[in-house]
N, CA, C and O of each residue as an XYZ file, in Angstrom:
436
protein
N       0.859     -1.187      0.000
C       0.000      0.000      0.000
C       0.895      1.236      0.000
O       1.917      1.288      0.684
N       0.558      2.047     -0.643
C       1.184      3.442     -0.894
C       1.428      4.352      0.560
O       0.469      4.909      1.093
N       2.128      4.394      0.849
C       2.262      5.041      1.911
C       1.316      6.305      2.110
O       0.705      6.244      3.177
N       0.972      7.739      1.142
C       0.642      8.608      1.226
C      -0.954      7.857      1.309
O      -1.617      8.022      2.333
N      -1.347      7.262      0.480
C      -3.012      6.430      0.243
C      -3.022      5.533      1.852
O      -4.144      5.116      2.142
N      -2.285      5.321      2.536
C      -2.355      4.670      3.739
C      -2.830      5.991      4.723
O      -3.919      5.885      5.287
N      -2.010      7.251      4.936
C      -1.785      8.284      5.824
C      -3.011      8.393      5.550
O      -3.795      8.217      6.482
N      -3.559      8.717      4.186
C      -5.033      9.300      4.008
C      -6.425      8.320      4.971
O      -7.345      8.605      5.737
N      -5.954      7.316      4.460
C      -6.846      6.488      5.146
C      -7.368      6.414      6.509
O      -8.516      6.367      6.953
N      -5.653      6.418      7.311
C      -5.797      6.985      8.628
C      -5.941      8.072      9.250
O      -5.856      8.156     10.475
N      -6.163      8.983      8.516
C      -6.864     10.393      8.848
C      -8.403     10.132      8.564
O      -9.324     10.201      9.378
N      -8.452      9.874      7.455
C     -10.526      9.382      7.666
C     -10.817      8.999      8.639
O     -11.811      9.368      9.264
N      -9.540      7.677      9.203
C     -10.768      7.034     10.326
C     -10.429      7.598     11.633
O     -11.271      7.565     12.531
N      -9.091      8.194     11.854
C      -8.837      9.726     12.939
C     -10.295     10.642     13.494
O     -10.903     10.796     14.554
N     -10.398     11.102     12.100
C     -11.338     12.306     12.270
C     -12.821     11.657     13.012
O     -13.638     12.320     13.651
N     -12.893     10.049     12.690
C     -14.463      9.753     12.920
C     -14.466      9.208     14.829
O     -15.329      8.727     15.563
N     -13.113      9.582     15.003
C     -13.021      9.039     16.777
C     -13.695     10.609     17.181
O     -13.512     11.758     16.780
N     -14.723      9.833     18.382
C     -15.751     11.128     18.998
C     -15.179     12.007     19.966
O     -14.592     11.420     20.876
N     -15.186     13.041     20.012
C     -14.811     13.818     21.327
C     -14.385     13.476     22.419
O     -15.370     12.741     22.496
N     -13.643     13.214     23.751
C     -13.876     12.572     24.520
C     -13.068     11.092     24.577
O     -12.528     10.782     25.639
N     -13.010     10.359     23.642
C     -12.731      8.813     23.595
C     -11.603      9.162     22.828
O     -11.432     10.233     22.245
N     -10.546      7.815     22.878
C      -9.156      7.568     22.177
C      -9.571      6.109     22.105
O     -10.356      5.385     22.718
N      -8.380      5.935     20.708
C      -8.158      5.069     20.189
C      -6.703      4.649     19.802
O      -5.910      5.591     19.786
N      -6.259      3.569     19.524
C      -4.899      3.505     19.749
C      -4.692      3.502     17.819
O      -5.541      3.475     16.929
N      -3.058      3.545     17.768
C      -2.006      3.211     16.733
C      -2.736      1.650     16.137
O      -3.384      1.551     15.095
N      -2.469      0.672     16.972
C      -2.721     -0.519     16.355
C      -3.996     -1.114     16.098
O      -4.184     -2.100     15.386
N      -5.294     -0.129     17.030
C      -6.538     -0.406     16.445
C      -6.874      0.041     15.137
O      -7.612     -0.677     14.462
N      -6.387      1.269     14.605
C      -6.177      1.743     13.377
C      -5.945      0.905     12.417
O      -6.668      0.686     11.445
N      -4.454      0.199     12.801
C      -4.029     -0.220     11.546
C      -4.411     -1.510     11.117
O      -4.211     -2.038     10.024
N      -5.295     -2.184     12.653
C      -5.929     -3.470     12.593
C      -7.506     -3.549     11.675
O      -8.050     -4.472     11.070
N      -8.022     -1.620     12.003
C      -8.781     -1.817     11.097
C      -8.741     -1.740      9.642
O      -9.579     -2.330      8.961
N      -7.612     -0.893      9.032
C      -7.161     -0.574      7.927
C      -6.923     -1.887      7.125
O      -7.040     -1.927      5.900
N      -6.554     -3.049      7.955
C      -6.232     -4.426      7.247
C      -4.703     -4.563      7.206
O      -4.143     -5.241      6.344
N      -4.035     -3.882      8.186
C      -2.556     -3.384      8.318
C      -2.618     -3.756      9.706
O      -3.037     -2.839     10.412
N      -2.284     -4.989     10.414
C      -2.612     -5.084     11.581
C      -1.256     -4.997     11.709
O      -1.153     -5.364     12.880
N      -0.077     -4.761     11.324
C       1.695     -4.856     12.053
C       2.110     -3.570     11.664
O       3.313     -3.311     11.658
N       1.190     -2.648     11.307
C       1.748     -1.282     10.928
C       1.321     -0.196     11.746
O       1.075      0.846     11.138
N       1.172     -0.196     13.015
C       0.800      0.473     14.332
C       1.705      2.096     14.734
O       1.313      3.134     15.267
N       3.609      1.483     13.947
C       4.178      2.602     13.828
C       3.962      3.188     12.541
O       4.430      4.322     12.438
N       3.441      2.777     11.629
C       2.864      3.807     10.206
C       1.717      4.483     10.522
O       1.467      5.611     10.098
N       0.973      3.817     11.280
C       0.255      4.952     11.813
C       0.530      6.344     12.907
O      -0.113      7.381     13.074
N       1.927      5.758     13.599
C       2.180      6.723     14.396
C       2.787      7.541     13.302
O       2.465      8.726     13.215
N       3.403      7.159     12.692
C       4.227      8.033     11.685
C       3.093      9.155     10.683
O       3.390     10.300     10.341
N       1.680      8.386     10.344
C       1.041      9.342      9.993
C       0.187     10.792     11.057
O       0.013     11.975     10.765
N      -0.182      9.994     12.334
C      -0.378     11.344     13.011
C       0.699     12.112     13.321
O       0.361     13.296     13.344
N       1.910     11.946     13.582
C       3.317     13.019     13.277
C       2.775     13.743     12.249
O       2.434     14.880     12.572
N       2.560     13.378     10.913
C       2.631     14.153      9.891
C       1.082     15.099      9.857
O       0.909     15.968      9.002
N       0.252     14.840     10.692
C      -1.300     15.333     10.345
C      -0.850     16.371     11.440
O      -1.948     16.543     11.970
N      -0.170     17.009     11.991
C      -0.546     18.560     12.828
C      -0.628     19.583     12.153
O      -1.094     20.591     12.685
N      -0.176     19.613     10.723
C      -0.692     20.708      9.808
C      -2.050     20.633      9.547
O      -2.412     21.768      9.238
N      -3.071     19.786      9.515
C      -4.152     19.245      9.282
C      -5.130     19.770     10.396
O      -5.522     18.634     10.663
N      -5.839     20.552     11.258
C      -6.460     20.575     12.034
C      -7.684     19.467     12.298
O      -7.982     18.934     13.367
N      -8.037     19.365     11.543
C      -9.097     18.520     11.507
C      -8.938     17.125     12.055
O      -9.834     16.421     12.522
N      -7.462     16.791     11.906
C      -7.216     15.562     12.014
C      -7.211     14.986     13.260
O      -6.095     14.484     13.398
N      -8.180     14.713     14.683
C      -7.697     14.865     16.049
C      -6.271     13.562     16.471
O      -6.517     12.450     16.937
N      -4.963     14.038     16.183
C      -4.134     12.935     16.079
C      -4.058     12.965     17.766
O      -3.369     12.030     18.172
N      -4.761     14.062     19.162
C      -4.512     13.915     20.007
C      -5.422     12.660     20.239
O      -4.877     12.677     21.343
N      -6.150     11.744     20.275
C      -7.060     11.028     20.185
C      -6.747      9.609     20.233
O      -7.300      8.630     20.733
N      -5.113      9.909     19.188
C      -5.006      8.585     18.947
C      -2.926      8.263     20.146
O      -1.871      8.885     20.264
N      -3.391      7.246     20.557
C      -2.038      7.066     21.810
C      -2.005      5.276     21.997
O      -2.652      4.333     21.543
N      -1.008      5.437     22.812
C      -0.628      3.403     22.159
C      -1.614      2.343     23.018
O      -2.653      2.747     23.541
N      -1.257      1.212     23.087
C      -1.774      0.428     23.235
C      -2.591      0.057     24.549
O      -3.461     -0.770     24.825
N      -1.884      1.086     25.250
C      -2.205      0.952     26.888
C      -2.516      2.750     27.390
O      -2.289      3.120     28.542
N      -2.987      3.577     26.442
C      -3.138      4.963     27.199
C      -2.428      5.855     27.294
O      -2.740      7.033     27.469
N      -0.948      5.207     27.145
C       0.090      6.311     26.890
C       0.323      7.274     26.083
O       0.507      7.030     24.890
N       0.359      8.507     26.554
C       0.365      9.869     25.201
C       2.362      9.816     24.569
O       3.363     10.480     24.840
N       2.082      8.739     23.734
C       3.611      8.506     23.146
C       3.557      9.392     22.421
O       4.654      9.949     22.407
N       2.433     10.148     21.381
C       3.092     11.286     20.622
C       3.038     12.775     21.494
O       3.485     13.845     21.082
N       2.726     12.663     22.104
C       2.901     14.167     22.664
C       4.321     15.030     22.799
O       4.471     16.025     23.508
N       5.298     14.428     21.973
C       6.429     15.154     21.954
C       6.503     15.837     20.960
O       7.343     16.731     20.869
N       5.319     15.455     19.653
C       4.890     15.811     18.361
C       3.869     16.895     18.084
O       3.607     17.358     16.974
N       3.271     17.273     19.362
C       2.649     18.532     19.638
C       3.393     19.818     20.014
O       4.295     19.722     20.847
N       3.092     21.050     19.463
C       3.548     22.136     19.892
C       3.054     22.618     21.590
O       1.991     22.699     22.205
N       4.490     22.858     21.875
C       3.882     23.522     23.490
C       4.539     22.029     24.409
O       5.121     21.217     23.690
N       4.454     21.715     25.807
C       4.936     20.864     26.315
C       3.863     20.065     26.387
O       3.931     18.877     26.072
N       3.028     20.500     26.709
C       1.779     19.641     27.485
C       0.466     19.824     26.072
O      -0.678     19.768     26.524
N       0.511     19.944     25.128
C      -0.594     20.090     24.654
C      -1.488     19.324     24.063
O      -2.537     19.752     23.583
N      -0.988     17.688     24.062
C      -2.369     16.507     23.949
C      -2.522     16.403     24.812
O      -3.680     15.999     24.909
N      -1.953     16.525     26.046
C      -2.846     16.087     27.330
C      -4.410     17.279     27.499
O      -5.608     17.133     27.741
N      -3.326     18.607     27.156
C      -4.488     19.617     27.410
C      -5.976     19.761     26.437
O      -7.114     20.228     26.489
N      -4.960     18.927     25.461
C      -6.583     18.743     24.150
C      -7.466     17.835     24.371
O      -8.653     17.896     24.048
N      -6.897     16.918     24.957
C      -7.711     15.592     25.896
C      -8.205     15.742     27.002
O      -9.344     15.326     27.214
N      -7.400     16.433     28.074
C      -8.310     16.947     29.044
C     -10.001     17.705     28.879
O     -11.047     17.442     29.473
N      -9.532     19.195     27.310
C     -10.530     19.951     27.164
C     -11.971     18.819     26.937
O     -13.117     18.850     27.387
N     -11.389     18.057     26.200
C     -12.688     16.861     26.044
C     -13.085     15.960     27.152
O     -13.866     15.025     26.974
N     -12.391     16.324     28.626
C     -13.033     15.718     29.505
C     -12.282     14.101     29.760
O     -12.559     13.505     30.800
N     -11.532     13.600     28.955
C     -10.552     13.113     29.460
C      -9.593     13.156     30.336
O      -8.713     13.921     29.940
N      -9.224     12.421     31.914
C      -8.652     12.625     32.957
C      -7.178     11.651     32.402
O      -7.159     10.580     31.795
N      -6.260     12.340     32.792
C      -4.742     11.919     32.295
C      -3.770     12.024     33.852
O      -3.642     12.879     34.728
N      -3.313     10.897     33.646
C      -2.228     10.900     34.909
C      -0.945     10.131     34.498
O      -0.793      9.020     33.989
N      -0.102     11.063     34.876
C       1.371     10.298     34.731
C       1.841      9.871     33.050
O       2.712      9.120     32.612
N       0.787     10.763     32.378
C       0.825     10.698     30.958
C       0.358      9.563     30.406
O       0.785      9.029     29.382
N      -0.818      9.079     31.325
C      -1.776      7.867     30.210
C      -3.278      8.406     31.048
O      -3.535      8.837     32.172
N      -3.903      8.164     30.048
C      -5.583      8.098     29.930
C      -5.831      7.264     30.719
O      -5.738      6.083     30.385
N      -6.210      7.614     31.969
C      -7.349      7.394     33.445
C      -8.552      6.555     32.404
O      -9.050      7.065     31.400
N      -8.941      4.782     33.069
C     -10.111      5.373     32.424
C     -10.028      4.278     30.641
O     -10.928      3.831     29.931
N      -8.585      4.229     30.533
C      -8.415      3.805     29.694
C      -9.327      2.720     28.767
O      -9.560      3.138     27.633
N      -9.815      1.528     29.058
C     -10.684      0.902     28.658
C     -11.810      1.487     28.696
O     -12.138      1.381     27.515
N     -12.797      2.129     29.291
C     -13.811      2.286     29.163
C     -13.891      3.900     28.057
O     -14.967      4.367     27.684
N     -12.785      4.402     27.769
C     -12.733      5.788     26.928
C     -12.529      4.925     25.834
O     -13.265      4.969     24.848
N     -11.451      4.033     25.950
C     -11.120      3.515     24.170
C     -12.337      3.075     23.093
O     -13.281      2.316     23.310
N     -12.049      3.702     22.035
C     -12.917      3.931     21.206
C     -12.420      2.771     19.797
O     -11.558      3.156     19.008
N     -13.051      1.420     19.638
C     -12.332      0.534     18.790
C     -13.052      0.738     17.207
O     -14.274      0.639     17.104
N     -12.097      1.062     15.863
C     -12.829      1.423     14.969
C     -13.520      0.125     14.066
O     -14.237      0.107     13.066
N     -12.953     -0.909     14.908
C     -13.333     -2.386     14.209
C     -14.983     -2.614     14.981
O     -15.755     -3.271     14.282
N     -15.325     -2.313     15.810
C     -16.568     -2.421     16.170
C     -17.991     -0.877     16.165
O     -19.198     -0.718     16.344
N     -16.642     -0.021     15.803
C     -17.305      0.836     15.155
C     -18.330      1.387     13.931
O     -19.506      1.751     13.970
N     -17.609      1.311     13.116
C     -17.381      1.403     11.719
C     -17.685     -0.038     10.790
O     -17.156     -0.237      9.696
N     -18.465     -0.814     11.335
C     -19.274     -2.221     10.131
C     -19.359     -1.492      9.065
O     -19.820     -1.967      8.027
């Protein structure tokens, strides 16, 4: 798969995670049909902060951890974009974790 036709893909299904809820790297790419490409997806929300639309704060690894937040401008600013949505964050993972995660494979039939 084309790398740029992959990024796109994972920005469609980015944008359709709701306010509030996260979803990880490897649920992405498990739904995409890319289930071992978890860092191509990290590699595409890196590239979506020019993109507003794209909520790449949304998306964090496997267990809650805000691994890209070094990829945000400012120190703290996915936690603070996650917080604004009412998401509680400690020690830099999502409080909460299972019951916020948002899976796009049971989503999206």
């Amino acid at each position: 798969m084309e790398e740029s036709n992959f990024f796109d893909k994972v920005y469609e299904v980015a944008k359709l995670i709701p306010p509030g809820r996260v979803t990880s790297y490897g649920a992405i790419a498990k739904y995409l049909g890319a289930a071992r490409s978890a860092r191509m997806v990290g590699w595409a929300m890196n590239n979506s902060h020019s993109m507003p639309s794209v909520p790449a704060h949304r998306v964090v690894n496997r267990v809650g951890v805000l691994t890209g937040k070094h990829h945000f401008d400012g120190t703290n600013l996915m936690q603070q974009l996650l917080e604004n949505e009412g998401v509680q964050i400690k020690d830099n993972q999502v409080v909460n974790f299972k019951s916020l995660f948002w899976d796009p494979s049971l989503e999206l039939l």
